[in-house]
C-alpha positions in Angstrom: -25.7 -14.0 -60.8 -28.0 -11.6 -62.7 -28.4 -8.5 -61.2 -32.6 -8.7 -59.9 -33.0 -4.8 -61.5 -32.5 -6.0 -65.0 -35.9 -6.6 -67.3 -36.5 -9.9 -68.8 -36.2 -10.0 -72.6 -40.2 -10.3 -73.0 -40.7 -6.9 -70.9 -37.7 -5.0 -72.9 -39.1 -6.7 -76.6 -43.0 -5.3 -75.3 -41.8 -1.8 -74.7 -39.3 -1.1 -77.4 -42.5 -2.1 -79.5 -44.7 0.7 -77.5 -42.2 2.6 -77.7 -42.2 2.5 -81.3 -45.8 2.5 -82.1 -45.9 5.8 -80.0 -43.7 7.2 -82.6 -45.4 5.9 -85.6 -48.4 7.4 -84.4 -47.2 11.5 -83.3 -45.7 11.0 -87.4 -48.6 10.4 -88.6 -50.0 13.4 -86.4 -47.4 15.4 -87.4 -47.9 15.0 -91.4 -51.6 15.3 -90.7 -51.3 18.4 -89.2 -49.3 19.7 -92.0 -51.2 18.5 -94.6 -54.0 20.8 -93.1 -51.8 23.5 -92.7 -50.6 23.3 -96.4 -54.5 23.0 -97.7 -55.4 25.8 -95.6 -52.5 28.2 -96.8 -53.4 27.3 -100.2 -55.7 29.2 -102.7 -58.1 26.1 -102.7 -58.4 25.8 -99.1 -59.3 29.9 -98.6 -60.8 30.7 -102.2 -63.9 30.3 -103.2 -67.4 32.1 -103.8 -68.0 35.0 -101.5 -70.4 32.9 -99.2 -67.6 30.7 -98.4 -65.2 33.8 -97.5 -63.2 33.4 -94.3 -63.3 36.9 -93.1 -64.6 40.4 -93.6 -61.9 41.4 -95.7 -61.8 38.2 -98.2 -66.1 38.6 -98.8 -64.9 42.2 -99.4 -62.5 41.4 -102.0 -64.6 38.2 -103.6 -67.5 40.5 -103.9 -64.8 43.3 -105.7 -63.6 40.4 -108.1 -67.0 39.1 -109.1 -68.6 42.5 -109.9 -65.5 43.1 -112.2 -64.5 46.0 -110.0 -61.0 47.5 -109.4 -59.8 48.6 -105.8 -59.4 52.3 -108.0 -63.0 51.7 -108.6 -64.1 51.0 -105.4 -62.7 53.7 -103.7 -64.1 56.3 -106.5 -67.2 55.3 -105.7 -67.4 55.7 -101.8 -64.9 58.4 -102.1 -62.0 57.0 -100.2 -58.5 56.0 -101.2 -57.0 53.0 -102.7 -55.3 52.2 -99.7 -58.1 51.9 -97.6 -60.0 49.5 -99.6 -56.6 47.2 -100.3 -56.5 47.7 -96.0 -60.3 46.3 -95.8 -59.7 43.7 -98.0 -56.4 42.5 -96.4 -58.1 42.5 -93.0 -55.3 45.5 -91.7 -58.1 47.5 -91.1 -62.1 47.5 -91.2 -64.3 49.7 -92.6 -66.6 52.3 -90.8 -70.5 51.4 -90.3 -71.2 54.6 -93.3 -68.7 52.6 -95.7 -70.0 49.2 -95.0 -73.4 50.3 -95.9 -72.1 52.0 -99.1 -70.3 49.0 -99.9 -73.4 47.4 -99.7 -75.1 49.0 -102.0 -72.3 49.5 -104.6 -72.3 45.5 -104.8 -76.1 45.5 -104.6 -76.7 43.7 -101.5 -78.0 44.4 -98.2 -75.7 44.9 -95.4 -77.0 41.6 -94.0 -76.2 39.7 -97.3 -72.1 41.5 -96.9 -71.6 40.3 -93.3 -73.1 37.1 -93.8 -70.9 36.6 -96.2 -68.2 35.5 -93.9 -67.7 32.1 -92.1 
């Protein structure tokens, strides 16, 4: 008097264990994922020497910090304002062709060596 749409026990015992496993394994995607996220967001994941700089604006700044330059300083010298540079170096903005190339030569590199620089 069973009803024939009902599972046997083997069939429901097999796919609760599926079932499971299928959620053990997106948790362990899950923390994984985060994991990267968290070493990415951190200063050990983006920091670093200036040829392992992310973007234009990170090189920029790496190359600031090692000459032992301040933003202030910077802008003196290729006769812009602070807020420009802290703009480059944050990625808001990009410099122009004139400043990259002054840039360039305030850290004592070529162009080249400033764009290649970045990842």
């Amino acid at each position: 008097m069973t009803p024939s749409h009902t599972l046997p026990v083997r069939t429901l015992v097999v796919l609760l264990i599926n079932i499971a496993l299928w959620a053990l394994f997106l948790c362990v995607i899950v923390l994984l994922i985060r994991a990267l996220l968290k070493y990415l967001r951190s200063d050990k994941g983006r920091r670093g020497s200036p040829e392992q700089a992310w973007n234009l604006g990170e090189a920029l700044k790496a190359r600031r910090t090692a000459a032992g330059y301040t933003q202030e300083y910077v802008a003196e010298a290729l006769g812009v304002s602070r807020q420009a540079v802290s703009k480059w170096e944050n990625g808001a903005s990009e410099p122009s062709t004139a400043n990259l190339m002054a840039l360039a030569r305030l850290y004592g590199l070529s162009v080249d060596e400033l764009l290649s620089t970045t990842e």
